[in-house]
C-alpha positions in Angstrom: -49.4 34.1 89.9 -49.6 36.8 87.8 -46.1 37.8 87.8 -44.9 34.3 87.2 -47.6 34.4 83.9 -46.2 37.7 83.0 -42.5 36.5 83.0 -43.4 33.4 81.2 -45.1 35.0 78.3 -41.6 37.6 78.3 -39.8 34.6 77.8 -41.8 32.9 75.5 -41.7 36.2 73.3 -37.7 36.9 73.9 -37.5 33.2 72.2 -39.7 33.8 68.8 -37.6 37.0 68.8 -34.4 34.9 68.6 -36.0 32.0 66.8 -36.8 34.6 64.1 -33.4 36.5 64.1 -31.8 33.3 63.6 -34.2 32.2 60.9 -33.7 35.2 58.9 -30.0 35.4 59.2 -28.5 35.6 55.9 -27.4 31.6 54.5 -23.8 30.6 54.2 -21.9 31.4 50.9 -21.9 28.6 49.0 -17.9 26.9 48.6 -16.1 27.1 45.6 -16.7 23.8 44.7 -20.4 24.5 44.9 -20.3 27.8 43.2 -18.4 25.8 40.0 -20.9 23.5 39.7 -23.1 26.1 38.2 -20.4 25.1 34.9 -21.4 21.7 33.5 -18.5 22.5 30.9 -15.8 22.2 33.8 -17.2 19.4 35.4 -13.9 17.5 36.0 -12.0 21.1 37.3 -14.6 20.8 39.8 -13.9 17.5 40.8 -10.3 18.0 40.5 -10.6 20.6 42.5 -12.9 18.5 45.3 -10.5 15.7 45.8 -7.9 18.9 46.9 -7.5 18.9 50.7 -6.8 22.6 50.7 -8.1 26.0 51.8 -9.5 26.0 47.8 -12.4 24.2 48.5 -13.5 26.8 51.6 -14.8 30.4 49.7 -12.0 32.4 49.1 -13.0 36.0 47.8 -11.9 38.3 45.2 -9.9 35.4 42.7 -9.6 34.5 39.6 -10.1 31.1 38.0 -9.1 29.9 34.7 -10.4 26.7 34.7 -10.0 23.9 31.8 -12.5 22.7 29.7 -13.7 18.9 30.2 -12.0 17.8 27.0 -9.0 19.4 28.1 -8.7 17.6 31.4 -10.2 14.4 30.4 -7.5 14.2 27.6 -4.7 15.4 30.9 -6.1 12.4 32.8 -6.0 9.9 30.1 -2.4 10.8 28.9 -1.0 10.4 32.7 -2.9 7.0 32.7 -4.5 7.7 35.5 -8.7 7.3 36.0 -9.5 9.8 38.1 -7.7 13.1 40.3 -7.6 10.7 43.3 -5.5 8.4 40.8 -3.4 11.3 39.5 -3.1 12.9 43.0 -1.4 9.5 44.1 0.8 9.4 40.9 2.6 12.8 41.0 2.0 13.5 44.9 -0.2 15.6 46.9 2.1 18.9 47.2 2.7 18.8 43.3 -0.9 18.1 42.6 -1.6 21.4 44.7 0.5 23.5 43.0 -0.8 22.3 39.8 -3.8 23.0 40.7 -3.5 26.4 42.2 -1.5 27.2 39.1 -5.2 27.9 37.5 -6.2 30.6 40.8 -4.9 34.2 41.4 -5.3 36.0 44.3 -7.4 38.9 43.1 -10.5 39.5 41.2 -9.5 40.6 37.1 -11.4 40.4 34.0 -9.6 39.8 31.0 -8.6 43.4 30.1 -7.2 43.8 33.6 -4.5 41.1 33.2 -1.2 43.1 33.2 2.1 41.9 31.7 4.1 40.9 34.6 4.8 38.4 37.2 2.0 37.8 39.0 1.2 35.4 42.2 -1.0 32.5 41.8 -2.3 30.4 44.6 0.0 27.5 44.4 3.2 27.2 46.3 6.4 25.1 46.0 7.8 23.1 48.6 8.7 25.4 50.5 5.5 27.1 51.1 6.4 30.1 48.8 3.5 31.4 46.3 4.3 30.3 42.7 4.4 33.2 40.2 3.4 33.0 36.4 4.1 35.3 33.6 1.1 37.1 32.0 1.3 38.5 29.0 -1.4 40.5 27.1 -2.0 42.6 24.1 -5.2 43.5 23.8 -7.4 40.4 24.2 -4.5 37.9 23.6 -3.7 36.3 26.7 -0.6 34.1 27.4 0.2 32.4 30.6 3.9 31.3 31.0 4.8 32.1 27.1 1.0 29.6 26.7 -1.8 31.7 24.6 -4.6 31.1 26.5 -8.1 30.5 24.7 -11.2 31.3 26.2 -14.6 29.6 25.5 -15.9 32.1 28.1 -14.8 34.8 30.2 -15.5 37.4 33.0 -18.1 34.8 34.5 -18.8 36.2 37.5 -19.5 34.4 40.6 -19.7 35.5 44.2 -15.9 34.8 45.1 -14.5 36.3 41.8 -14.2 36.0 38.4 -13.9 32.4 36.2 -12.9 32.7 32.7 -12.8 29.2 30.9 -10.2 27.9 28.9 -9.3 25.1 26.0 -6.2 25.4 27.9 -4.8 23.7 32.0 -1.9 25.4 33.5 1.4 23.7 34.1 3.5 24.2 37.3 6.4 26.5 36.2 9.9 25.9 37.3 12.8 28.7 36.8 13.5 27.6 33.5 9.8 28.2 32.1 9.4 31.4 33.6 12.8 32.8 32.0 11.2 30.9 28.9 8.2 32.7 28.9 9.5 36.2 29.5 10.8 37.4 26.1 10.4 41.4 26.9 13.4 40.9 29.7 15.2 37.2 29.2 15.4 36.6 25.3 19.4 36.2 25.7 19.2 34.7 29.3 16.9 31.6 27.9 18.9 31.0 25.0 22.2 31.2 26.8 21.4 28.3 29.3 20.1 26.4 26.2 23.5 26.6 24.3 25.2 25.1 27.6 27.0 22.0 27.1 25.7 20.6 30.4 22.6 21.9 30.0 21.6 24.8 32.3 18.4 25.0 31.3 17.7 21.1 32.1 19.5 21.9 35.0 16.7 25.0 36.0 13.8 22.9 34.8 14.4 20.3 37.4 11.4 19.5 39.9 13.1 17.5 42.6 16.3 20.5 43.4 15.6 23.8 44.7 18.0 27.0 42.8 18.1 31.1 42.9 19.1 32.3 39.9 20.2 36.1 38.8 18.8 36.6 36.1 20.8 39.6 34.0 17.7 41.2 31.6 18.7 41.3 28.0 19.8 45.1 28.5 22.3 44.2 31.0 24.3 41.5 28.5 23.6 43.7 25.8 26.2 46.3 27.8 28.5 43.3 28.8 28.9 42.2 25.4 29.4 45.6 24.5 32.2 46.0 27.0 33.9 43.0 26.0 33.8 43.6 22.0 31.1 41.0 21.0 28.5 41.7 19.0 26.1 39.3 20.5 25.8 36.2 22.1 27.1 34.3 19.6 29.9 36.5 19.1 30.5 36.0 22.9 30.6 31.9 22.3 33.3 32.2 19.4 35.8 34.8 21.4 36.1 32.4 24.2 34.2 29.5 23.9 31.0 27.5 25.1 32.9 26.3 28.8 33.3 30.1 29.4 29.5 31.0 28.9 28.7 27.9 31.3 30.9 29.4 34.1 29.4 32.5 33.3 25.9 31.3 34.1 26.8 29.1 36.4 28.2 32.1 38.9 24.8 33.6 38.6 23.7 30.3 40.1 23.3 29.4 43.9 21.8 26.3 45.7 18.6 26.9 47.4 15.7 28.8 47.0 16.4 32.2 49.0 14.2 35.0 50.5 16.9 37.9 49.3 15.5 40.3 51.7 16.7 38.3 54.9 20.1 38.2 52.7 21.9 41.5 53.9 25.4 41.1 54.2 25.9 37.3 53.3 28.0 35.8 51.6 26.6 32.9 49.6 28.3 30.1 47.3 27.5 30.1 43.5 27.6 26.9 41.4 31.2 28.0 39.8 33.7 26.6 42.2 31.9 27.8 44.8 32.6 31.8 44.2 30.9 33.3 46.9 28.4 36.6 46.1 27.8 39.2 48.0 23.9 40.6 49.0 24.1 44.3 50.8 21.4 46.5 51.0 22.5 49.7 50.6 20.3 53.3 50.5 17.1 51.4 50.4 18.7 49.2 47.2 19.2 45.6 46.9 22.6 44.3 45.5 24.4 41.8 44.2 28.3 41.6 44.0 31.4 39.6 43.3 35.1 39.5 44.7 35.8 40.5 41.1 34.0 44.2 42.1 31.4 43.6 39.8 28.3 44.3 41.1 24.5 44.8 40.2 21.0 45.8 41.4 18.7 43.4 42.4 15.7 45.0 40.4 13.1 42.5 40.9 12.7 40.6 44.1 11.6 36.7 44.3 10.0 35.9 41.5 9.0 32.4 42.2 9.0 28.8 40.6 8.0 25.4 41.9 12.0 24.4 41.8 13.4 28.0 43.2 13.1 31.5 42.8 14.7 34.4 40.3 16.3 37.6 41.2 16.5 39.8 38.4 19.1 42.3 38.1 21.2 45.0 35.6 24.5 43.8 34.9 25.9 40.8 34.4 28.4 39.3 37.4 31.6 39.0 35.1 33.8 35.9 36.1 36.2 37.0 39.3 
């Protein structure tokens, strides 16, 4: 009898042992949602971002928010006629609702001074399941999202999955067009030139419901072909030849489809100018870009991407074969 009373009583202390192990194990992160309504000031951001089915609402670490005022998003709301997000999420569909919505997240924790000027991945994706990019640009404490200054009522909140700054500004769900728009170091000729189009490249790029790649020449590289070809600039360009030229042009820079130009090594693909085929090689650890013409360029920047596509950015321009 006494060994049964001795194993009982072990058992009875291995038990409050676990009972108190489990009792002071630590207590679940709070989720995202929960963590933002800590904000009354972005009240509807946190209900927009509760009626999102998405991995959002679990607790992500290490992000950024910039998350809109209520003023902001109850004047978004009312201008899209809709009540509520469960309203606007049935008016402009759940896959573009989450990429508006992930528009205002990126995948790493900065304060405002840490914000570089670049491309940058946000946590929205297109279509396709590839992660939107936006521009940032900085200077000093002046921040502007795709070519949008961003003010901020307050910033470098911290909170335990990141960093929330809040803004009198939402985000918008970029498409090729906006982020050549919005870079003005590198595209300043590009963004112009598809505006000047008679068929309207630029309408063409900003489209949500077709899916593009563009090479994107950086002002340098048209700077040299203009050069090359006697013009001054890209007007000068327009009034040698003419505005059906420049189209062309831009148009063989052009191709259907929004690729992944590292699985592109020795393809041929069509552009949007009477189907002139490209060439992607990679060659010596470099990505290229050529024409039947000979005319070829680096690919200097990889898959910059928009809701509606993606942008390779090279060098030189891809003369007309």
């Amino acid at each position: 009898m006494r060994k049964i009373a001795l194993l009982l009583i072990c058992i009875s202390i291995i038990a409050c042992k676990k009972e108190n192990e489990a009792n002071s194990s630590p207590p679940a992160e709070p989720s995202l949602v929960q963590q933002l309504e800590q904000f009354p000031s972005i009240s509807l951001f946190t209900q927009a971002l509760a009626t999102c089915e998405d991995t959002l609402n679990a607790s992500p670490n290490e992000i950024t928010i910039y998350a809109p005022t209520n003023e902001v998003l109850s004047a978004f709301l009312q201008d899209a006629g809709a009540a509520d997000f469960t309203e606007l999420k049935a008016f402009i569909g759940i896959e573009f609702y989450r990429a508006w919505l992930g528009c205002h997240f990126f995948p790493s924790s900065l304060r405002l001074e840490q914000m570089q000027t670049a491309y940058i991945p946000t946590l929205a994706y297109n279509p396709l399941g590839q992660q939107i990019h936006t521009y940032s640009q900085r200077e000093k404490s002046v921040l502007a999202l795709n070519g949008q200054y961003v003010n901020l009522v307050s910033k470098d909140n911290i909170i335990p999955s990141g960093i929330l700054h809040i803004s009198t500004e939402k985000m918008h769900v970029p498409t090729i067009t906006k982020l050549v728009s919005a870079n003005g170091n590198s595209f300043s000729i590009l963004k112009r030139a598809l505006q000047l189009t008679e068929n309207s490249l630029a309408s063409l790029l900003n489209r949500e419901d077709q899916m593009f790649t563009l090479f994107a020449p950086n002002d340098a590289a048209f700077d040299r072909f203009f050069q090359d070809l006697g013009c001054s600039d890209l007007d000068g360009f327009i009034e040698k030849f003419d505005n059906q030229t420049l189209e062309n042009l831009l148009k063989h820079h052009i191709v259907r489809g929004s690729l992944d130009i590292s699985s592109l090594n020795g393809h041929n693909i069509k552009s949007l100018y009477q189907d002139k085929e490209i060439y992607i090689s990679l060659a010596h650890g470099n990505l290229k870009v050529s024409n039947n013409g000979g005319f070829e360029a680096h690919i200097v920047q990889t898959d910059i991407t928009a809701f509606n596509g993606r942008i390779q950015l090279i060098d030189q321009v891809l003369k007309l074969p």
